[in-house]
mmCIF file of the N, C-alpha and C atoms, coordinates in Angstrom:
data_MODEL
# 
_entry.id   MODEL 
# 
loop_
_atom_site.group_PDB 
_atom_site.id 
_atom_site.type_symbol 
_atom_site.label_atom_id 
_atom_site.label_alt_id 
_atom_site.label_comp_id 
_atom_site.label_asym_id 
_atom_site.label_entity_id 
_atom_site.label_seq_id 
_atom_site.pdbx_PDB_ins_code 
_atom_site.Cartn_x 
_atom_site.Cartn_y 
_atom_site.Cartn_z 
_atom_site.occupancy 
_atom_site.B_iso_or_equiv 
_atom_site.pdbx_formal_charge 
_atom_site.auth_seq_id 
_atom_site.auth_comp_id 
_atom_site.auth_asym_id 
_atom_site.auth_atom_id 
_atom_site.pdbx_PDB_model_num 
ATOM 1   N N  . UNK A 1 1  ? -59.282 16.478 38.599 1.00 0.00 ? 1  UNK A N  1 
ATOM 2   C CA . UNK A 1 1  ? -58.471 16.400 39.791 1.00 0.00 ? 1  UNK A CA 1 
ATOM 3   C C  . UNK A 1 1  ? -56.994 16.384 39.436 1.00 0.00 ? 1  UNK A C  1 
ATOM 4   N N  . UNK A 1 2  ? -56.110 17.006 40.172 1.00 0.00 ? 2  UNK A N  1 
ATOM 5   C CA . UNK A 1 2  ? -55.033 16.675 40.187 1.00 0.00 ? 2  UNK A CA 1 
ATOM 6   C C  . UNK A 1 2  ? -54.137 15.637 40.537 1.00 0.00 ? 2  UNK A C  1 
ATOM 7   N N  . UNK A 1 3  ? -53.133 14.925 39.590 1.00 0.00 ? 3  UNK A N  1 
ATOM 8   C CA . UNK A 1 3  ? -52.737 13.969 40.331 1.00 0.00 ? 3  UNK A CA 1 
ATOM 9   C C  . UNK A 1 3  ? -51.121 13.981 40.741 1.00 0.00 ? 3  UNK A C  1 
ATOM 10  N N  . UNK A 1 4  ? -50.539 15.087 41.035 1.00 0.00 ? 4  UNK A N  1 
ATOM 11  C CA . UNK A 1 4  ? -49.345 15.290 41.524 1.00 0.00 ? 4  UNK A CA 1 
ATOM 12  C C  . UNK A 1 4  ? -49.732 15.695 43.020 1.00 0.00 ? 4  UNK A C  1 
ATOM 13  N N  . UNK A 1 5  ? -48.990 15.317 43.529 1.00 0.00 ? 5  UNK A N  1 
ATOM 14  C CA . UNK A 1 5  ? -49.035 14.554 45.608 1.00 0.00 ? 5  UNK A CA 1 
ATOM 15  C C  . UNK A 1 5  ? -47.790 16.041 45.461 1.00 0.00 ? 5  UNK A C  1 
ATOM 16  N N  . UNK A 1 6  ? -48.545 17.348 46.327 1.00 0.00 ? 6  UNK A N  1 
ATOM 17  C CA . UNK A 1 6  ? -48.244 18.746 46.320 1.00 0.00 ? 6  UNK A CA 1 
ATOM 18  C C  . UNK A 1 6  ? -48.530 19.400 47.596 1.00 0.00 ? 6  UNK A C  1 
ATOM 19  N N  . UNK A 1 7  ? -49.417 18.468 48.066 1.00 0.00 ? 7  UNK A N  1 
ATOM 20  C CA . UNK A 1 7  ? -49.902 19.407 49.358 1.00 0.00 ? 7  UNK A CA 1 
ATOM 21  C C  . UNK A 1 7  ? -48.861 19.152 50.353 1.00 0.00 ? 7  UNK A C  1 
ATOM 22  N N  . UNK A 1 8  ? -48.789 19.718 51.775 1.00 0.00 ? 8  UNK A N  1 
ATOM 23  C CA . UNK A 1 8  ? -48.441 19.309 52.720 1.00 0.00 ? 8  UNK A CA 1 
ATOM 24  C C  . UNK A 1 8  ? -48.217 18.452 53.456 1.00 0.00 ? 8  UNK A C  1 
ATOM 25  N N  . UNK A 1 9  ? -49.216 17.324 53.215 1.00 0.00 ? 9  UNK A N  1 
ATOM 26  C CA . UNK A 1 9  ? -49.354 16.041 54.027 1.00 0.00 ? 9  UNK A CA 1 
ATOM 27  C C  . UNK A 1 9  ? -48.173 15.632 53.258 1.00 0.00 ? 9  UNK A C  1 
ATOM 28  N N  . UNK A 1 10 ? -48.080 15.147 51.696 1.00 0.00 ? 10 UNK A N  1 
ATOM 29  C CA . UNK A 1 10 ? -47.257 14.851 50.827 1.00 0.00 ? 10 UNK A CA 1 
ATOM 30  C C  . UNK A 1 10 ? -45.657 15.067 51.072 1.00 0.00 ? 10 UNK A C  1 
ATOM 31  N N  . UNK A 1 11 ? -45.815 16.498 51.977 1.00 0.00 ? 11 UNK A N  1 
ATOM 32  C CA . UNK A 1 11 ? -44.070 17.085 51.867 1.00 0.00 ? 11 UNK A CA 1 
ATOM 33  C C  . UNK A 1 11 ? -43.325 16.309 52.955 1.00 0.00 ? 11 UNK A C  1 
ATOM 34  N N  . UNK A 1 12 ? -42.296 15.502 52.798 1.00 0.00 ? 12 UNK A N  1 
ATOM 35  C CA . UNK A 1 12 ? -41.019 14.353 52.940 1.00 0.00 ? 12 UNK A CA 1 
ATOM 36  C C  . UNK A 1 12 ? -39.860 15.168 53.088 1.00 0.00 ? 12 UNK A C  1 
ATOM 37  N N  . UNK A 1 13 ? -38.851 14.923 54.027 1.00 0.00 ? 13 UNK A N  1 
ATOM 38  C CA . UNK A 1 13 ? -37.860 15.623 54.046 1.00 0.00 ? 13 UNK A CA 1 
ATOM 39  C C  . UNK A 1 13 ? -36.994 15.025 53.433 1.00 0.00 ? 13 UNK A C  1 
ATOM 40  N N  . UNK A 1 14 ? -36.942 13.910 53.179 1.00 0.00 ? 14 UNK A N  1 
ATOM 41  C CA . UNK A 1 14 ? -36.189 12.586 52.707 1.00 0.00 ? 14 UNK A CA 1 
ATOM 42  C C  . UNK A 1 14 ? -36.754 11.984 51.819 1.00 0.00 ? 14 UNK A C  1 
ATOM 43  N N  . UNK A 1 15 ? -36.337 11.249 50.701 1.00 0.00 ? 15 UNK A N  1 
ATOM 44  C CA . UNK A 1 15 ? -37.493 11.212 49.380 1.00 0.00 ? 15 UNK A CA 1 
ATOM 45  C C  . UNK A 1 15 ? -36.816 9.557  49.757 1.00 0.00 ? 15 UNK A C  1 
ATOM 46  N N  . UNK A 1 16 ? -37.276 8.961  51.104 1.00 0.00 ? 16 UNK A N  1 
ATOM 47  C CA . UNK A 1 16 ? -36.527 7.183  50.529 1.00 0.00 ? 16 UNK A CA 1 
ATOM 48  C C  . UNK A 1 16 ? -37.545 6.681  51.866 1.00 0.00 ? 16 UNK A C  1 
ATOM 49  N N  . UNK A 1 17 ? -38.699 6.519  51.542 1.00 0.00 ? 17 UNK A N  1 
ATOM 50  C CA . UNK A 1 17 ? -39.944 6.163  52.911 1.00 0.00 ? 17 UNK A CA 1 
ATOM 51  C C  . UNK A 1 17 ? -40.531 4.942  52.654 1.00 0.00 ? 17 UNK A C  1 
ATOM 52  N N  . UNK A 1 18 ? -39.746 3.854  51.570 1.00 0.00 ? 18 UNK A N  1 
ATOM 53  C CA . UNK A 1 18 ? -39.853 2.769  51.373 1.00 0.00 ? 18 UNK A CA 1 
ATOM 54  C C  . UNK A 1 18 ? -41.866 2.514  51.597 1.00 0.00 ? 18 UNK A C  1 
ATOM 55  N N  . UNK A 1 19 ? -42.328 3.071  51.156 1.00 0.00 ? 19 UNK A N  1 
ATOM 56  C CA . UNK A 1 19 ? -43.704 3.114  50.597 1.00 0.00 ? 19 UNK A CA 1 
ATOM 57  C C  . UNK A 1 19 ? -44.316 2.120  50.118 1.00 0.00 ? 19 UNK A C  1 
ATOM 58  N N  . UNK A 1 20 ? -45.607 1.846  50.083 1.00 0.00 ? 20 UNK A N  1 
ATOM 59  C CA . UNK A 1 20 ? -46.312 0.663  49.015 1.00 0.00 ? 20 UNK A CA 1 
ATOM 60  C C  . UNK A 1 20 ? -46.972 1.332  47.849 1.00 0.00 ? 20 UNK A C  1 
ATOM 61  N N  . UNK A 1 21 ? -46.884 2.006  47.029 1.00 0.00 ? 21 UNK A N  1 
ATOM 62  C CA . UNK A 1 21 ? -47.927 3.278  46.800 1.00 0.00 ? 21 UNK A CA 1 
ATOM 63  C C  . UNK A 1 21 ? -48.210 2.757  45.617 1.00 0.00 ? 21 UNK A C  1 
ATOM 64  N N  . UNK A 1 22 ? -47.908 1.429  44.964 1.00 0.00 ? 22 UNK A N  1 
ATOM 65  C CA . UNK A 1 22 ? -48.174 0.864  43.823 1.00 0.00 ? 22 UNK A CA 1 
ATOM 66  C C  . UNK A 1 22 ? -49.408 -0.371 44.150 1.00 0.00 ? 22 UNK A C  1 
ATOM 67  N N  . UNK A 1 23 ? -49.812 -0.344 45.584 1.00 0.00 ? 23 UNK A N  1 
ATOM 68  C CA . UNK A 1 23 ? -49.960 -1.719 45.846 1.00 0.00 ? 23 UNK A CA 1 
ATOM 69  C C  . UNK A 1 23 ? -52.260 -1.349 45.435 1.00 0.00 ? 23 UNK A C  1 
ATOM 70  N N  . UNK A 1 24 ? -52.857 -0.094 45.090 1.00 0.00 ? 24 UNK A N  1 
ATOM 71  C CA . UNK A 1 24 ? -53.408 0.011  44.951 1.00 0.00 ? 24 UNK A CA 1 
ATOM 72  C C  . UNK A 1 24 ? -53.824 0.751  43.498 1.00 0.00 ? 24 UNK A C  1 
ATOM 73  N N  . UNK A 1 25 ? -54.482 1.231  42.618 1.00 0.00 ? 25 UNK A N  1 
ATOM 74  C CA . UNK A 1 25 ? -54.660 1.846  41.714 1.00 0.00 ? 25 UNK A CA 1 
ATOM 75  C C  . UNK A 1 25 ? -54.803 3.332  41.979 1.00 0.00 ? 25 UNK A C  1 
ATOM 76  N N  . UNK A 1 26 ? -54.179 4.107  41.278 1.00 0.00 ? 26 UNK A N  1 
ATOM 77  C CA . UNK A 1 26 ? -53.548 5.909  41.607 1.00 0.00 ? 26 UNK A CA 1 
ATOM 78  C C  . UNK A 1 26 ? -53.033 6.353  42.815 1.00 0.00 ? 26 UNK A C  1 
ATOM 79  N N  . UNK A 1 27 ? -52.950 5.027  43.711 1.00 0.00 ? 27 UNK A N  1 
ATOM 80  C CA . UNK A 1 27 ? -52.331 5.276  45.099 1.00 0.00 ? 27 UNK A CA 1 
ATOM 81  C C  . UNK A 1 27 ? -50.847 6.050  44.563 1.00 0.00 ? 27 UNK A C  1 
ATOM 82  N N  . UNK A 1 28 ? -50.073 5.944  43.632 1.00 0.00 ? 28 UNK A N  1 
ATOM 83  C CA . UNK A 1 28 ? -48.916 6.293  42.806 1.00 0.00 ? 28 UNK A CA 1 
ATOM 84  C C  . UNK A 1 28 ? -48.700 8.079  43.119 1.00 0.00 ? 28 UNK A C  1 
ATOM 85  N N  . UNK A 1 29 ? -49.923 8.310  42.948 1.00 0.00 ? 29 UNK A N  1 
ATOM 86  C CA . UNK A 1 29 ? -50.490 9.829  43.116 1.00 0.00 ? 29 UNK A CA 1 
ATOM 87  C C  . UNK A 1 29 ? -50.054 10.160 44.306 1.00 0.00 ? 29 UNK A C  1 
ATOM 88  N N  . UNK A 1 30 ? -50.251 9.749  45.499 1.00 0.00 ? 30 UNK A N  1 
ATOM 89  C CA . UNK A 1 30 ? -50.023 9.985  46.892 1.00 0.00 ? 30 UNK A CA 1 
ATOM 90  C C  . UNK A 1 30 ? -48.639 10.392 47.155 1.00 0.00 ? 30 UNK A C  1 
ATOM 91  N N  . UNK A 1 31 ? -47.896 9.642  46.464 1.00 0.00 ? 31 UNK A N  1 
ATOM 92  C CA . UNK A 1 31 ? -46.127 9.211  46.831 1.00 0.00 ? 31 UNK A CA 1 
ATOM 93  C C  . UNK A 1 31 ? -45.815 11.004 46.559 1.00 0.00 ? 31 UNK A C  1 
ATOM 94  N N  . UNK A 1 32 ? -44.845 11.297 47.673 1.00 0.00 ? 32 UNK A N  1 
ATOM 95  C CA . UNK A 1 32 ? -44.251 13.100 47.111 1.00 0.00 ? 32 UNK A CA 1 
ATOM 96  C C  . UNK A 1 32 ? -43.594 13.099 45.749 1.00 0.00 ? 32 UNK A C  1 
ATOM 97  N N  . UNK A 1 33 ? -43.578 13.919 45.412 1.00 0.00 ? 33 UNK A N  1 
ATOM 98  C CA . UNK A 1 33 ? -42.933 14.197 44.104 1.00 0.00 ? 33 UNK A CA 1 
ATOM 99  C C  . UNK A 1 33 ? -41.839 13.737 44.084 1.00 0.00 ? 33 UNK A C  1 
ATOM 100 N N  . UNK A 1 34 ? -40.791 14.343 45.103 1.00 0.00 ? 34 UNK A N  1 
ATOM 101 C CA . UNK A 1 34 ? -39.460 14.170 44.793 1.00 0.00 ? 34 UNK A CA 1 
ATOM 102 C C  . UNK A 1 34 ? -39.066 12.800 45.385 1.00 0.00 ? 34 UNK A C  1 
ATOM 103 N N  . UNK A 1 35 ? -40.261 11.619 45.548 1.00 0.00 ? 35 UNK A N  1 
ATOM 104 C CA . UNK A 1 35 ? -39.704 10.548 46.005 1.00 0.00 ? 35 UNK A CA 1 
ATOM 105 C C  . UNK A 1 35 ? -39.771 9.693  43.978 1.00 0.00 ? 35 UNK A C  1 
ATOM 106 N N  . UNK A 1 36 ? -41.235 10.027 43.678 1.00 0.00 ? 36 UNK A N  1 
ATOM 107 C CA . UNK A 1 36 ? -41.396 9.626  42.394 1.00 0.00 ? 36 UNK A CA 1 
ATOM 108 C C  . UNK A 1 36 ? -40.033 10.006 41.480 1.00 0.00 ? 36 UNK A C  1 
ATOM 109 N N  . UNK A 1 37 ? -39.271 11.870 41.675 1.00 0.00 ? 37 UNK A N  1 
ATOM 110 C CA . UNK A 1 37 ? -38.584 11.945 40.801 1.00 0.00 ? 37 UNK A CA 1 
ATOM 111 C C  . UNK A 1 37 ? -37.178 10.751 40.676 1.00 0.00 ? 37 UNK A C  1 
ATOM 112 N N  . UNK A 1 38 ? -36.826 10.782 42.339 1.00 0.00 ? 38 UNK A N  1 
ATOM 113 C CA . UNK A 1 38 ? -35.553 9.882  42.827 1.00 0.00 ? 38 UNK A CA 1 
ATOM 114 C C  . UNK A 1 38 ? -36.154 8.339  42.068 1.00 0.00 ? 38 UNK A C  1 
ATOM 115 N N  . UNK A 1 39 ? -37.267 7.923  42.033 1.00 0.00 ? 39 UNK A N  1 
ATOM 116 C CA . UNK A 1 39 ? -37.272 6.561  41.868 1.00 0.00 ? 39 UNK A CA 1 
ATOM 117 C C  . UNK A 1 39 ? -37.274 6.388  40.266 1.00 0.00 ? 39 UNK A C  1 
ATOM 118 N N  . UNK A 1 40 ? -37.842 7.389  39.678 1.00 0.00 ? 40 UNK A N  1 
ATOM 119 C CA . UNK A 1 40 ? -37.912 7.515  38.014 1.00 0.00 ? 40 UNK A CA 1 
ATOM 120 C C  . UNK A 1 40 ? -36.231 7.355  37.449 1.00 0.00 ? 40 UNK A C  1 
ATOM 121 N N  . UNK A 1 41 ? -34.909 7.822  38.813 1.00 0.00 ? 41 UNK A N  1 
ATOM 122 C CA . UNK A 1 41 ? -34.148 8.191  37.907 1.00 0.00 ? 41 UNK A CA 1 
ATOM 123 C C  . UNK A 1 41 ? -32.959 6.747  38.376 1.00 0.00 ? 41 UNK A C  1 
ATOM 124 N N  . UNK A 1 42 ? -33.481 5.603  38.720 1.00 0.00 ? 42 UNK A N  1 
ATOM 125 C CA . UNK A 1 42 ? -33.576 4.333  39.064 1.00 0.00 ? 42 UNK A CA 1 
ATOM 126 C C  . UNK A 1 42 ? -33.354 3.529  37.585 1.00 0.00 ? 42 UNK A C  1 
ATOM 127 N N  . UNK A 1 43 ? -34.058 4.194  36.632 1.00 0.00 ? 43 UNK A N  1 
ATOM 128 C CA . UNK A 1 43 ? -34.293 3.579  35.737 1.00 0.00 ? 43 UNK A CA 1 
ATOM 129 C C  . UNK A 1 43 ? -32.832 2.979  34.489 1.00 0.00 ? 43 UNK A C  1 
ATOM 130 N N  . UNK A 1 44 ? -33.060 2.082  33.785 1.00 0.00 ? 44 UNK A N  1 
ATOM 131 C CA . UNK A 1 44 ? -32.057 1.788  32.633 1.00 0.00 ? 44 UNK A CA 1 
ATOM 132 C C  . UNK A 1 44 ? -30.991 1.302  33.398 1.00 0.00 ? 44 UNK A C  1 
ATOM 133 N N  . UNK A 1 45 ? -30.830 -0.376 33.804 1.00 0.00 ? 45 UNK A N  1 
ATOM 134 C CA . UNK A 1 45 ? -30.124 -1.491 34.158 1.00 0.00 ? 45 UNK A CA 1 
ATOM 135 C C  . UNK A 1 45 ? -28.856 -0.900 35.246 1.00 0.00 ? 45 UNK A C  1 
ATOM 136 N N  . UNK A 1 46 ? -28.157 -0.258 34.690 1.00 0.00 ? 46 UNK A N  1 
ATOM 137 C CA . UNK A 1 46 ? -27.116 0.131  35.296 1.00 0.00 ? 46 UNK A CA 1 
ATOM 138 C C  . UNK A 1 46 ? -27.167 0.911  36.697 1.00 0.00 ? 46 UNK A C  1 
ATOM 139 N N  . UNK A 1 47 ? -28.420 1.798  36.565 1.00 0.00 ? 47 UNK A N  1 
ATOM 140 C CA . UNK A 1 47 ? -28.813 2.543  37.658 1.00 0.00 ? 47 UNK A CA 1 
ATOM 141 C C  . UNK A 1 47 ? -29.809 1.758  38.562 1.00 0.00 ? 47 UNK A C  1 
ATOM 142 N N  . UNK A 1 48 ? -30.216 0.279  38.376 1.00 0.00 ? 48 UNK A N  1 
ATOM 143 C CA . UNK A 1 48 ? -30.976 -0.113 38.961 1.00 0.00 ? 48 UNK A CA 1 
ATOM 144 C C  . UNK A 1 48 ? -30.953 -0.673 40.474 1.00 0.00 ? 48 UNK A C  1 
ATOM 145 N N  . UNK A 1 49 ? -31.672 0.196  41.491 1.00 0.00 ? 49 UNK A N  1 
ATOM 146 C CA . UNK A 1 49 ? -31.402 0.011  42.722 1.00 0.00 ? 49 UNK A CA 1 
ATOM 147 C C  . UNK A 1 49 ? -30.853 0.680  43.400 1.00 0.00 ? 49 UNK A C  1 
ATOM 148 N N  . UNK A 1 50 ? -30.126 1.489  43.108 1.00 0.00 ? 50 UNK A N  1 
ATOM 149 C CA . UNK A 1 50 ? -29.177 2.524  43.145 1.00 0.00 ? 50 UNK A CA 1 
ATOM 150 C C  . UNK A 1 50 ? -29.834 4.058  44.311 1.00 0.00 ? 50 UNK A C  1 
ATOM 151 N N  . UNK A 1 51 ? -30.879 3.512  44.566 1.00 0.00 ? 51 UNK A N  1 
ATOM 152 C CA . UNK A 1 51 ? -31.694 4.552  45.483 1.00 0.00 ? 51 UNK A CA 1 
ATOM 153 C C  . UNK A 1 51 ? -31.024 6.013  46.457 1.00 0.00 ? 51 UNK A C  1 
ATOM 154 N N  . UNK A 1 52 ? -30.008 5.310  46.878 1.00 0.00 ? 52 UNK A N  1 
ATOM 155 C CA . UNK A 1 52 ? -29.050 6.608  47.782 1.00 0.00 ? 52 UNK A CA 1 
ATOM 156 C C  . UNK A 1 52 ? -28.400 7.273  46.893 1.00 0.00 ? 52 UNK A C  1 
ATOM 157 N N  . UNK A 1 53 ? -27.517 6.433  46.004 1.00 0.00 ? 53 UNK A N  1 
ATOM 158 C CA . UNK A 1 53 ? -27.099 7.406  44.911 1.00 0.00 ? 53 UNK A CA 1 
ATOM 159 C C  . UNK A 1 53 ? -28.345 8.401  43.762 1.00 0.00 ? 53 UNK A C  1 
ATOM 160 N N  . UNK A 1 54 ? -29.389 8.349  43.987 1.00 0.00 ? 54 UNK A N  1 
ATOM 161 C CA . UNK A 1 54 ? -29.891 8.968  43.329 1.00 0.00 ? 54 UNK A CA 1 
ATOM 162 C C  . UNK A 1 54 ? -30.811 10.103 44.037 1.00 0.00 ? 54 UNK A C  1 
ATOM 163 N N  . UNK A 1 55 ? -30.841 10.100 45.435 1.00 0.00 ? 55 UNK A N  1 
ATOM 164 C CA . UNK A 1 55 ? -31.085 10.719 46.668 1.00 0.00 ? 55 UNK A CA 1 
ATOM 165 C C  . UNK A 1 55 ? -30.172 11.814 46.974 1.00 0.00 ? 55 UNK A C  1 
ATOM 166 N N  . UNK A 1 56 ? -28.777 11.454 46.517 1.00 0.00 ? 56 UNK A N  1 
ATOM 167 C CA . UNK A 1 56 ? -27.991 12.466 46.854 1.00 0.00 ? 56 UNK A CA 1 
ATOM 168 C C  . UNK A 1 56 ? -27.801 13.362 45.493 1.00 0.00 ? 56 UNK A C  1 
ATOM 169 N N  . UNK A 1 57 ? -27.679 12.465 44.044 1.00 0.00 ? 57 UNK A N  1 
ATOM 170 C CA . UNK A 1 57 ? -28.300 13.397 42.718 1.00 0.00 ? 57 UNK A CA 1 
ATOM 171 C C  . UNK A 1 57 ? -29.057 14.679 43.170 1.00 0.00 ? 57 UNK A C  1 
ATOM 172 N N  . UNK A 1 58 ? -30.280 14.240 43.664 1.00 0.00 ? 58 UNK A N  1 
ATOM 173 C CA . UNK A 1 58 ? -31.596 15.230 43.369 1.00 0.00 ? 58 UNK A CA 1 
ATOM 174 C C  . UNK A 1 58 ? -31.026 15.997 44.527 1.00 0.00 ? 58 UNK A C  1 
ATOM 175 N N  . UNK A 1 59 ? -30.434 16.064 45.844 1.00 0.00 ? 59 UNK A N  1 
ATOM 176 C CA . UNK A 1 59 ? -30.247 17.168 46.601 1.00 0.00 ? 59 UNK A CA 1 
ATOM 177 C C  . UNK A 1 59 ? -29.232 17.622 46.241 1.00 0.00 ? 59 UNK A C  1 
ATOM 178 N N  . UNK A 1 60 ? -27.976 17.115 45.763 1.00 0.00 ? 60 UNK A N  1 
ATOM 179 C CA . UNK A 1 60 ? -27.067 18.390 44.907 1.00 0.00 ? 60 UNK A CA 1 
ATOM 180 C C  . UNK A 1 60 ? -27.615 19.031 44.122 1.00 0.00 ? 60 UNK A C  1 
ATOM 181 N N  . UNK A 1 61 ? -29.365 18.664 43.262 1.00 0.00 ? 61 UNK A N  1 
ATOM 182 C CA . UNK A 1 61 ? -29.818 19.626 42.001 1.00 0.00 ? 61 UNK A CA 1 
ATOM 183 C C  . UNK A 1 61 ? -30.225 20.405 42.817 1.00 0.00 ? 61 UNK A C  1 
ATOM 184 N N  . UNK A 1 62 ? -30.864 19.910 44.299 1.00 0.00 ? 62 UNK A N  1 
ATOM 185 C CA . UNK A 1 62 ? -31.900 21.267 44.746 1.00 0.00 ? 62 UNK A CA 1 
ATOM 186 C C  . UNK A 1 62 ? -30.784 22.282 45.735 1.00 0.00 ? 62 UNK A C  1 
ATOM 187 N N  . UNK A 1 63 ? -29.740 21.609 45.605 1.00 0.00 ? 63 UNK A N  1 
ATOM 188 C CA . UNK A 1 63 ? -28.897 23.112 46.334 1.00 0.00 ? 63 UNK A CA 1 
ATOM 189 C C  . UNK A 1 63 ? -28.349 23.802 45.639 1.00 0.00 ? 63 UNK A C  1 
ATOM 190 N N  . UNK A 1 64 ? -27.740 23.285 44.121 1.00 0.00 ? 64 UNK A N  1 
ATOM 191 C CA . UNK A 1 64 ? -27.646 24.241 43.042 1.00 0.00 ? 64 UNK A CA 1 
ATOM 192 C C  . UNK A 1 64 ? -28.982 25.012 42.843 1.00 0.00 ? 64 UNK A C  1 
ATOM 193 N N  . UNK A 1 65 ? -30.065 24.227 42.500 1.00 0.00 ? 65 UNK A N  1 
ATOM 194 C CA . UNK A 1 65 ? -31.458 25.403 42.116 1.00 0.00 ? 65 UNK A CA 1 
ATOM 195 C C  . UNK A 1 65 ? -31.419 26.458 43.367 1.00 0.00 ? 65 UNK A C  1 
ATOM 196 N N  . UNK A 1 66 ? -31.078 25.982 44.690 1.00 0.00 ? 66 UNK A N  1 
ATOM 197 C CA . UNK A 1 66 ? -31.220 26.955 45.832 1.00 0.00 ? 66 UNK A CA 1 
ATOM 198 C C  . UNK A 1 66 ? -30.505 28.226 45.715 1.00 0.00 ? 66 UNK A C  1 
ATOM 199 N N  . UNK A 1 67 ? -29.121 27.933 45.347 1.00 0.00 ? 67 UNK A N  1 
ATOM 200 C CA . UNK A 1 67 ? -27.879 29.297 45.344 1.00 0.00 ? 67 UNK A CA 1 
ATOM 201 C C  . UNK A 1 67 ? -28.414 29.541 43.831 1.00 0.00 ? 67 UNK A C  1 
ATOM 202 N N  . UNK A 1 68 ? -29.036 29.321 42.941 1.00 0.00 ? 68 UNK A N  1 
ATOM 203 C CA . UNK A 1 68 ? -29.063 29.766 41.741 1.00 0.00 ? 68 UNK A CA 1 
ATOM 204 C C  . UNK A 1 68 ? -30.379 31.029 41.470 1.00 0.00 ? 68 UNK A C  1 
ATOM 205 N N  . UNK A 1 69 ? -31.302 30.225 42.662 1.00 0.00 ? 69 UNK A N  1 
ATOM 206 C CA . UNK A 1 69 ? -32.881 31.372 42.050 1.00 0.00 ? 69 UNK A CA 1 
ATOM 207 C C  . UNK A 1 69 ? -32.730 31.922 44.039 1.00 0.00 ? 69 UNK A C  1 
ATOM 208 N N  . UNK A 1 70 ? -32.610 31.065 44.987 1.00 0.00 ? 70 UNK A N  1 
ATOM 209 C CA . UNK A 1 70 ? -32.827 32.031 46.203 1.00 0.00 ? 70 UNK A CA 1 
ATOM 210 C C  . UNK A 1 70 ? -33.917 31.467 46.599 1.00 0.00 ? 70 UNK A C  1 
ATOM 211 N N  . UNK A 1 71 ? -34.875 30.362 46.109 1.00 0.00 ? 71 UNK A N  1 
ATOM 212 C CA . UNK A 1 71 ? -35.647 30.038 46.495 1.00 0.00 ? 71 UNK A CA 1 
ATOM 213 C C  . UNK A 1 71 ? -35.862 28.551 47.384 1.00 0.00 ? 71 UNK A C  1 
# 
């Protein structure tokens, strides 16, 4: 099985849905991707908590990737 959360139900327009998705075992799986990527990049003291600032990170990457491939 796959465990990257890809389908549709999964797709978030906003990666900050204050979730429980830890509160069960592989429930982790469920969470969209790009909420997991925003919260991964949370990490190492300084960045900790930091949730909006790292919300607005990942959508400046995806509007550069946008004007860059067109996709």
């Amino acid at each position: 099985q796959d465990y990257i959360a890809v389908k549709e139900k999964y797709a978030k327009y906003l990666p900050h849905s204050a979730g429980r998705y830890a509160a069960k075992r592989f429930r982790k799986a469920q969470c969209p991707i790009v909420e997991r990527l925003t919260n991964s990049m949370m990490m190492h003291g300084r960045n900790n908590g930091k949730k909006l600032m790292t919300v607005r990170i990942v959508k400046h990457a995806f509007e550069i990737i946008h004007l860059l491939t067109g996709e």
